[in-house]
N, C-alpha and C positions, 0 to 999 in steps of 0.2 A: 700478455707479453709486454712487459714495460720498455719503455725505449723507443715506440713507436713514429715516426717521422712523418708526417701530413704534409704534401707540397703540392704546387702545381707546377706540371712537367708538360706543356704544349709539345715539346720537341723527345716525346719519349721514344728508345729507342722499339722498334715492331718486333725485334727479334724477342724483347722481353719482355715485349704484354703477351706475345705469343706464347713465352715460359709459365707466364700468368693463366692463362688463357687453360693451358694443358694441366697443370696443376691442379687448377680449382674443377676441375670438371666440368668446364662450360666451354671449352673448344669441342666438340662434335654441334653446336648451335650457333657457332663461328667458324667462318673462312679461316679456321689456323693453319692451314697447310698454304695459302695464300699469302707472303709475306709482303708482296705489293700493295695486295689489299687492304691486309690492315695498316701498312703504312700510311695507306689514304685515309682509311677510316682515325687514322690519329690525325693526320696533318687538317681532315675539315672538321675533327670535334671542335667545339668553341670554348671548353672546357675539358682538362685533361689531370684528375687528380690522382696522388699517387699515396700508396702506406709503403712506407721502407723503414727495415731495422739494418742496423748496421751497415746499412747502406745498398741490403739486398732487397731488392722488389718484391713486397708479400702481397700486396692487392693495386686494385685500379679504377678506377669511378670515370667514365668516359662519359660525356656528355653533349647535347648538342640544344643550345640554347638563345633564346633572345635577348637576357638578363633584364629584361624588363614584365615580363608575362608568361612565359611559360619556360621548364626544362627539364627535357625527356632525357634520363638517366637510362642511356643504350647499355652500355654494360657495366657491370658490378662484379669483379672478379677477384676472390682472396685465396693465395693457394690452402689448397685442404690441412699442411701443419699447421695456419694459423687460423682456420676457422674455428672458430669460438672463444676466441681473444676478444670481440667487439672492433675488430679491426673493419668489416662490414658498415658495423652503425658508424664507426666515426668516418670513414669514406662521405655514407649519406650526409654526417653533418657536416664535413668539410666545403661538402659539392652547396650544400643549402648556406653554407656561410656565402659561398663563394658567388654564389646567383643572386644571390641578397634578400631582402623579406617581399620583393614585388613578383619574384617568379614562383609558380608552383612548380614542385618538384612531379614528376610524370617516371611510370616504369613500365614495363610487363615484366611480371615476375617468370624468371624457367619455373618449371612444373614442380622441380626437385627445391625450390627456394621459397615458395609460397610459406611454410610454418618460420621460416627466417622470418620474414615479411611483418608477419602477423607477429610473432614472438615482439621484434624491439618496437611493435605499437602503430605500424605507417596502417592511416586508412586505408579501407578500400574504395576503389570505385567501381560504382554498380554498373554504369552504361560507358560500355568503351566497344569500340569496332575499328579492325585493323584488314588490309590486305596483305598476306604473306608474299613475301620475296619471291621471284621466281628463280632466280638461281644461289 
């Protein structure tokens, strides 16, 4: 999809990651019925990238980082018409431009993203340990 628009949007509106969110099939693993919450969850990313065509919201790179040593890429969300446009990878390079060459980029891939993953080349890492959320 040509035309593609890469920004950073700190002040995005929750009602349209939440559009995001539903589209791409990754809101049942997100609060999207929670509009407060992802409000939060925007207003403390430190990093909030966006892909827009025509000025409508296709995908979303949220992040939460130090800009100097690490940043964990919480969500990565492109609605399903524009998956496999590379709208995904350039999210990832937008976010790695934008953290700069001292942070490592960090993710957990959903279950159903992993062949994305591996497809545009991101290594893997072997020892990772995490606590789930309790609510």
């Amino acid at each position: 999809m040509a035309g593609i628009v890469y920004g950073l949007e700190p002040d995005l509106d929750a009602a349209e990651f939440r559009r995001v969110l539903i589209e791409s099939g990754l809101a049942p693993r997100r609060p999207a019925d929670d509009l407060a919450r992802l409000a939060t969850m925007i207003a403390r990313a430190d990093l909030v990238v966006t892909a827009r065509h025509d000025g409508a919201l296709m995908g979303v790179a949220r992040t939460l980082t130090d800009f100097a040593f690490c940043a964990y890429l919480s969500d990565l969300a492109v609605c399903r018409s524009a998956q496999g446009l590379g709208i995904g990878q350039g999210l990832i390079e937008a976010t790695r431009a934008a953290v700069g060459p001292q942070a490592s980029v960090l993710l957990t891939a959903a279950p159903d993203a992993i062949t994305f993953y591996d497809h545009i080349g991101m290594p893997r890492v072997p020892d990772a340990f995490r606590y789930d959320r309790e609510t």
